[in-house]
C-alpha positions in Angstrom: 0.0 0.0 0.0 1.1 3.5 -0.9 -0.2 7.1 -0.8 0.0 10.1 -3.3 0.8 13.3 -2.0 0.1 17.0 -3.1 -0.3 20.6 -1.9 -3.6 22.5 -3.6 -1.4 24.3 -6.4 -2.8 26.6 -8.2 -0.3 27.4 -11.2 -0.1 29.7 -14.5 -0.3 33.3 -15.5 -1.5 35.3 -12.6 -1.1 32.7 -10.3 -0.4 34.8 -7.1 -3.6 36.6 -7.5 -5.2 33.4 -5.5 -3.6 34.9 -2.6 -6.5 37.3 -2.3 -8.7 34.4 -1.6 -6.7 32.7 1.3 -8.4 33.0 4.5 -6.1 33.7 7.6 -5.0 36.4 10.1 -1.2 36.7 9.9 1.5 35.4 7.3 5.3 35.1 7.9 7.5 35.1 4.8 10.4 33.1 4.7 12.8 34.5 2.1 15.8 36.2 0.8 17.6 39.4 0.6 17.0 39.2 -3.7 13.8 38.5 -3.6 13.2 41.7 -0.7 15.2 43.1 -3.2 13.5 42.9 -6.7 10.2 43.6 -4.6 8.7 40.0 -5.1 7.9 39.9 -0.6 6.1 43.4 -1.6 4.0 41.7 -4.3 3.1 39.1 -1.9 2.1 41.0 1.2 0.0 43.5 -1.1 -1.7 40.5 -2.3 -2.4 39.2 1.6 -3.2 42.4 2.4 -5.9 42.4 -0.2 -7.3 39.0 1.4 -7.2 41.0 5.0 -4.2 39.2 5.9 -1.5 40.8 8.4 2.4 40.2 7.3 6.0 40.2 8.4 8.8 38.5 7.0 12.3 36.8 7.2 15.0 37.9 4.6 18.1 36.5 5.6 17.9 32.9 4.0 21.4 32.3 2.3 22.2 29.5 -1.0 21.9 26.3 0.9 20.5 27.5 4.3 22.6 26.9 7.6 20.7 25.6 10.7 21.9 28.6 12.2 20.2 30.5 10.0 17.0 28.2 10.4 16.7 28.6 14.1 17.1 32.4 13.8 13.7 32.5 11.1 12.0 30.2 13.7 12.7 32.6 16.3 11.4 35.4 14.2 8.1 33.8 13.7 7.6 32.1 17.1 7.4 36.8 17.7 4.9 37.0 15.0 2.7 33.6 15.8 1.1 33.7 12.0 -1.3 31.1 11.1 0.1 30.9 7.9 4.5 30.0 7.3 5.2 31.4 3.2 8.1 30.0 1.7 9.2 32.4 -1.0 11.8 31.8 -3.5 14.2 28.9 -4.3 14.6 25.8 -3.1 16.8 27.0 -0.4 13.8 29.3 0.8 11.5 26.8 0.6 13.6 24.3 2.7 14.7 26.9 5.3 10.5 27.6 5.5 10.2 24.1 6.4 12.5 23.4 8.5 11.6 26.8 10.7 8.2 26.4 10.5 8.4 22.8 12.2 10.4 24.4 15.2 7.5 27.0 15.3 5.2 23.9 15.9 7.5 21.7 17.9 10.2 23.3 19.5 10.9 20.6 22.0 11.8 18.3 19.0 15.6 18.6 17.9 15.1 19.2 14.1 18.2 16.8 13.2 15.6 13.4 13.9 12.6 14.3 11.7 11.9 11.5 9.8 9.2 9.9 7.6 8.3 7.5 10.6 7.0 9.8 13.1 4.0 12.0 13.4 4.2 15.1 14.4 1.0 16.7 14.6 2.0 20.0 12.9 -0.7 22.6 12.0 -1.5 22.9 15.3 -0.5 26.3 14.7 0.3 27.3 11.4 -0.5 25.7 8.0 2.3 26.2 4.9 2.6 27.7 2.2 5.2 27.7 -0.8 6.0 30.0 -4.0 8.7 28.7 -5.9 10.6 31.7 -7.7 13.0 29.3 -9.7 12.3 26.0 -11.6 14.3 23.3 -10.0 13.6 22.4 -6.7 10.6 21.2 -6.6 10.5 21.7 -3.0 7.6 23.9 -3.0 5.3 20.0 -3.0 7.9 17.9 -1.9 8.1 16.3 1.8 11.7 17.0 2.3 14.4 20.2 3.4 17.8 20.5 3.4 19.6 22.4 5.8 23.0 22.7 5.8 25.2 21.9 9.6 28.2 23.9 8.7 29.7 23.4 11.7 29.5 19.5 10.9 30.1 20.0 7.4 27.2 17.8 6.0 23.7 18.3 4.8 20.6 17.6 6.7 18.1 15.6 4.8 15.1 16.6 6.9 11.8 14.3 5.5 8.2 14.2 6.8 5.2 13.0 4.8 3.4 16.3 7.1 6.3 18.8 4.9 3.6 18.9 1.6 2.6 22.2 2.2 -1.2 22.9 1.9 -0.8 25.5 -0.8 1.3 26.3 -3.6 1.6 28.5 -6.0 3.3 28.3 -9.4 3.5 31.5 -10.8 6.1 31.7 -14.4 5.9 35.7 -13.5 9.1 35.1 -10.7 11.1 32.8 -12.3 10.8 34.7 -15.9 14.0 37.0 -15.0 16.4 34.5 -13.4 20.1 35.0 -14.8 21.5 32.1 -17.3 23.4 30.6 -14.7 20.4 30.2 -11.8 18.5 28.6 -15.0 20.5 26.3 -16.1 21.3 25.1 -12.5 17.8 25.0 -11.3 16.4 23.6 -14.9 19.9 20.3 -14.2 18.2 19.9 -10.9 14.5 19.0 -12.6 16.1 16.6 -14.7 18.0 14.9 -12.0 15.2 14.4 -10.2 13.1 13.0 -12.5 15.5 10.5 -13.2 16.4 9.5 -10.4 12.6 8.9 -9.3 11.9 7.0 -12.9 15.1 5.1 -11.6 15.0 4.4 -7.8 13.5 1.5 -5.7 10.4 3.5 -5.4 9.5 3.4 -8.8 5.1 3.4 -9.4 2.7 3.8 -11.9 1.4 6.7 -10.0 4.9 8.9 -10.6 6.4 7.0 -13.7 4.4 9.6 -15.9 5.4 12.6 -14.0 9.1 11.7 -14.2 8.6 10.7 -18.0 6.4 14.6 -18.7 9.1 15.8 -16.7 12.4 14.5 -18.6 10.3 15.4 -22.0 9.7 19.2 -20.6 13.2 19.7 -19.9 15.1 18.4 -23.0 12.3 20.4 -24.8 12.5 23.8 -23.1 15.7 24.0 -21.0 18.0 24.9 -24.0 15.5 27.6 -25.0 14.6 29.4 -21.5 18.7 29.6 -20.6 19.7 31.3 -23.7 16.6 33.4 -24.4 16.1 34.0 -21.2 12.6 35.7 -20.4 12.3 36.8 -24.0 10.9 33.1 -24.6 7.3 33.1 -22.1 6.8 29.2 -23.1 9.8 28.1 -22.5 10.2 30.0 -18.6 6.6 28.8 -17.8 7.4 25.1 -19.2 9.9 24.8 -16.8 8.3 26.0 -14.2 6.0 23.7 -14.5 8.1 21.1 -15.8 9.8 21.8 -12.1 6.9 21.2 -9.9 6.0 18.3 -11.6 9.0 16.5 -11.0 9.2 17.4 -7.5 5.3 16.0 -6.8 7.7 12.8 -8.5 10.4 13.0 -5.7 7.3 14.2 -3.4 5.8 10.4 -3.7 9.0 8.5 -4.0 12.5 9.6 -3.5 15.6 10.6 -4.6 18.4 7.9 -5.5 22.1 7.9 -6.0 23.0 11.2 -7.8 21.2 13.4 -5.2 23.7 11.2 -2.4 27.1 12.0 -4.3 25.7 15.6 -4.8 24.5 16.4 -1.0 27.9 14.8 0.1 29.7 16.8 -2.5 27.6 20.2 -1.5 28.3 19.5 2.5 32.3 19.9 1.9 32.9 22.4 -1.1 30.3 25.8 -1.9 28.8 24.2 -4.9 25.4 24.9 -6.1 23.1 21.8 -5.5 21.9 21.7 -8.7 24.8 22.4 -10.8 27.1 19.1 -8.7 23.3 16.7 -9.1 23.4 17.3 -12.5 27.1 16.5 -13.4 26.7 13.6 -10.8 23.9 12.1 -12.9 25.0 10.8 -16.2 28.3 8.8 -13.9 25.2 7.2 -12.0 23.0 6.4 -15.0 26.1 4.3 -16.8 26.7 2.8 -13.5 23.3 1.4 -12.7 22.8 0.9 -16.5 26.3 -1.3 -16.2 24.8 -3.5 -13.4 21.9 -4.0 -15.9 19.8 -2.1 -13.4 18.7 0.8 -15.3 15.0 2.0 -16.3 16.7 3.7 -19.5 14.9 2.2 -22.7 11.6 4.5 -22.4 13.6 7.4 -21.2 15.5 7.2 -24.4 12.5 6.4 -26.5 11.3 9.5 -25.0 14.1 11.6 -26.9 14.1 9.7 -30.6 17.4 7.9 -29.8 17.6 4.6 -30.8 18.6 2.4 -28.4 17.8 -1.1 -28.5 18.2 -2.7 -24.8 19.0 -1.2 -21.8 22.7 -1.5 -21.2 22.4 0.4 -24.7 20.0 2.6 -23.2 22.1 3.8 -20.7 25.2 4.2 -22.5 23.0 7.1 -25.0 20.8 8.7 -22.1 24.1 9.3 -20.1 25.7 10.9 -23.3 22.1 12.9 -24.1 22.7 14.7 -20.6 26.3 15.6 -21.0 25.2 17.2 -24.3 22.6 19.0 -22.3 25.3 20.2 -19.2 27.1 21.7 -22.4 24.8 23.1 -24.4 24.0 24.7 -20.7 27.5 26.1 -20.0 27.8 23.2 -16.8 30.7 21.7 -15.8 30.8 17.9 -16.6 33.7 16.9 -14.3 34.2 18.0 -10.6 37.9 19.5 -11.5 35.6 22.1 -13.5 33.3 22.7 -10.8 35.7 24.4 -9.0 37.2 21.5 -7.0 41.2 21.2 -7.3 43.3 18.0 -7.2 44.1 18.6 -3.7 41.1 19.3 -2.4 39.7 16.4 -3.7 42.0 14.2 -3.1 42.2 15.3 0.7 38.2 14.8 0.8 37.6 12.1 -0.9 36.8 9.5 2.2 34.7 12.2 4.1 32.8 12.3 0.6 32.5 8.5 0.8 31.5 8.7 4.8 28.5 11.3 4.2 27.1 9.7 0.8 26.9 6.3 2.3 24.4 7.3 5.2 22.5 9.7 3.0 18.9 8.4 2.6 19.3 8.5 -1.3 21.7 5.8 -1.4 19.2 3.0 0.4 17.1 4.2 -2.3 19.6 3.2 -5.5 18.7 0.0 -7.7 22.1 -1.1 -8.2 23.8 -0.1 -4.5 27.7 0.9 -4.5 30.1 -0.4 -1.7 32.5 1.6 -0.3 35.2 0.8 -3.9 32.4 1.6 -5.7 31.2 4.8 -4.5 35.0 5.8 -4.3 35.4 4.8 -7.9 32.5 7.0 -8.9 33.6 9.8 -7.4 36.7 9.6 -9.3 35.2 9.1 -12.3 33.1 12.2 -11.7 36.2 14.3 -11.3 38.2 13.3 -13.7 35.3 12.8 -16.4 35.8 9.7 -17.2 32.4 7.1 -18.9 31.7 4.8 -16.0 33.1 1.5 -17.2 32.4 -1.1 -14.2 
């Protein structure tokens, strides 16, 4: 027995207009200083206001959010005591919203054990709320957060089935004017995650077609939204979509192998999420496709190659993403990510030590010892087609 899980998203042109229907007395924003910046929290209190909704807001969330950081926004709106939590803006946003808005409800509970085990009885307080202003995460209707320990140097992989926030809302107006870069990182991430949920031990009828829309959306429109940018309207709100979609994917199943290279990769070197998940992925695919593993044929069936079994399969759909990371401007090897010999060399066990107890890795079909995952990781640096 299973369950499908998702917010009430209301998404297309004019989206945050809905906002004037939401019933409630006060609404915390969880956000950062760009968005305060380009006056996207302004758009979204005036729109609360409208609705007779009172608002405050949190500006301090930084690329992959610190607990520090988190436990500073919870204070903030433990001082408020909204009824609604707003997650505004990345991924990073919406985790830290999370993550803040369960220490809001349960204080006495230390953050590090949420799990997908427990119930927590949130909402006793506050219900949530999420407005994705990229296309990538897809944490706006997922049920997980990641919050960075810097002080332990690893990521927190925070997961509750009570995390699907009750609303969200997809609007292609905020994510219309993101730079090249922020696109093509965020639009990586999409695709990552919708392979890796096609490919993990989660798999289900219920999400194979999400991951499959998903995979289609992105080798369709990614190309076109990072080089024209928000001259092409189709394009932005494709991937916006294409975005949420895949997380309602990861939302119902998991992540897998890529996402626990990347997360251990991101915990050591300042690396955007997206950007190391995506040059993770193809190093993954040939690796699962080797062990004969792989979920591949449809996927390249999907894109017009013509691959005829899987261990085929695999060997094209790994080389169809490293055209796409180029055609992108992304790296495709870690030395070009901004990690040096040294460095790697020097962190390559404590790489191995946080990716085998990150929750993605229980969820890989074909499951790397400790040679293995070692073996990857030098593959991934030095760019070389997994061959084992």
């Amino acid at each position: 027995m299973w369950f499908f899980r998702s917010p009430f998203i209301v998404f297309g042109e004019d989206a945050l207009s809905h906002l004037e229907q939401v019933t409630g007395r006060r609404a915390f924003i969880v956000t950062d200083a760009v968005m305060e910046k380009l006056g996207y929290v302004q758009k979204v209190q005036d729109r609360l206001a409208i609705a007779g909704i009172r608002s405050a807001y949190f500006a301090e969330v930084e690329p992959e959010p610190s607990l520090k950081t988190v436990r500073a926004c919870a204070r903030a709106i433990s001082d408020f005591e909204p009824d609604w939590v707003v997650g505004l803006g990345g991924g990073s946003s919406l985790d830290a919203a999370k993550a803040a808005w369960f220490i809001y409800e349960r204080p006495e509970i230390e953050l590090e054990s949420v799990n997908v085990i427990e119930q927590y009885g949130l909402r006793a307080k506050a219900r949530l709320m999420t407005i994705p202003t990229t296309a990538g995460s897809g944490s706006e209707v997922s049920h997980a957060a990641l919050i960075t320990d810097t002080d332990a140097r690893r990521k927190l992989e925070l997961a509750s089935w009570e995390f699907v926030a009750d609303l969200t809302i997809v609007d292609p107006m905020f994510s219309a004017h993101m730079p090249r870069q922020l696109t093509a990182d965020t639009g990586i991430d999409v695709l990552t995650h919708a392979v890796e949920v096609y490919n993990n031990a989660w798999s289900n009828d219920f999400t194979d077609g999400l991951c499959l829309q998903a995979v289609w959306m992105v080798f369709r429109y990614l190309l076109r939204a990072t080089i024209n940018g928000e001259a092409d309207s189709e394009a932005r709100t494709k991937m916006a979509n294409a975005a949420t979609i895949a997380g309602l994917a990861v939302g119902n199943t998991n992540i897998s192998l890529a996402h626990a290279m990347s997360h251990s990769v991101g915990g050591i070197f300042p690396i955007p999420h997206g950007r190391i998940a995506g040059l993770i992925l193809p190093y993954t695919v040939e690796y699962t496709a080797n062990g004969g593993l792989g979920r591949y044929l449809d996927l390249t069936n999907l894109l017009g190659l013509t691959a005829v079994d899987e261990a085929q399969a695999g060997a094209q759909f790994a080389g169809a993403i490293r055209d796409l990371l180029q055609q992108t401007g992304q790296p495709l090897r870690l030395k070009d990510a901004g990690i040096s010999q040294p460095e790697f060399e020097a962190e390559l066990e404590a790489l191995c030590d946080r990716a085998e107890i990150d929750l993605g890795m229980v969820m890989a079909r074909r499951y790397p010892g400790r040679e293995d995952l070692k073996r990857l990781f030098e593959y991934a640096f030095d760019g070389r087609a997994v061959d084992f």
